[in-house]
C-alpha positions in Angstrom: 11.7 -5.9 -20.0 8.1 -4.6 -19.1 6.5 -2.8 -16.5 2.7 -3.5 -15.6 0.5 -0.9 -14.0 -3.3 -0.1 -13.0 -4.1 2.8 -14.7 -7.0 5.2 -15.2 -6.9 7.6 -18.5 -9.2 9.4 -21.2 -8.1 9.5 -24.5 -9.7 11.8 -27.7 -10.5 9.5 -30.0 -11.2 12.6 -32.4 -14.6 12.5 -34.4 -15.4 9.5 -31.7 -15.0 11.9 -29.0 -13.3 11.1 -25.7 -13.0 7.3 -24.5 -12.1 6.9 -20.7 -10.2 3.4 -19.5 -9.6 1.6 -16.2 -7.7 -1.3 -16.5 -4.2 -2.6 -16.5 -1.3 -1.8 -19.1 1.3 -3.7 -19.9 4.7 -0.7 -21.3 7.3 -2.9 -23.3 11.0 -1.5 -23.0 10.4 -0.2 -19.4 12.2 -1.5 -16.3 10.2 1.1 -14.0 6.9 3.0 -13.9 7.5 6.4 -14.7 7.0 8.8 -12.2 5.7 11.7 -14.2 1.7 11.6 -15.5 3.3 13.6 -19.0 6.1 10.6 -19.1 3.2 7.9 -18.4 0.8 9.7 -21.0 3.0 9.6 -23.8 3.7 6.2 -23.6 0.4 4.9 -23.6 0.0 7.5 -26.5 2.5 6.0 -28.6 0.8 2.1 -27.9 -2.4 3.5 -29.1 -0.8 5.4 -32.1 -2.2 8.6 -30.7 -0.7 12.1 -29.6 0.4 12.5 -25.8 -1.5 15.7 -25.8 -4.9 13.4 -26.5 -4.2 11.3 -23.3 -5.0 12.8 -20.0 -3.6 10.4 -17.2 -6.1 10.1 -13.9 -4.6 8.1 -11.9 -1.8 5.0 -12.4 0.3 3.0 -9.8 2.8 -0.5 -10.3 1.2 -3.7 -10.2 3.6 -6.0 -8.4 
């Protein structure tokens, strides 16, 4: 199962510098959004092969 959600998030992208995204993400393996922004940043870390301490999560809700 996946979960879908609207999210907001800025991700260092290292020599590229920090790369902010609006948009929705799709989380395979999940049957609910996480309610924790720590919880939601690693998982979007570990889709975009990065660290969770590179994302910063600004805002996310459930699309239904």
């Amino acid at each position: 199962m996946s979960v879908k959600f609207y999210t907001r998030f800025v991700a260092d992208l290292g020599t590229k510098g920090p790369s902010e995204y609006t948009g929705i993400v799709e989380i395979a393996g999940q049957d609910r959004l996480p309610s924790d922004p720590q919880r939601v940043a690693l998982l979007i870390a570990r889709d975009l092969d990065l660290e969770a301490e590179e994302v910063r999560v600004l805002q996310w809700s459930r699309l239904h």
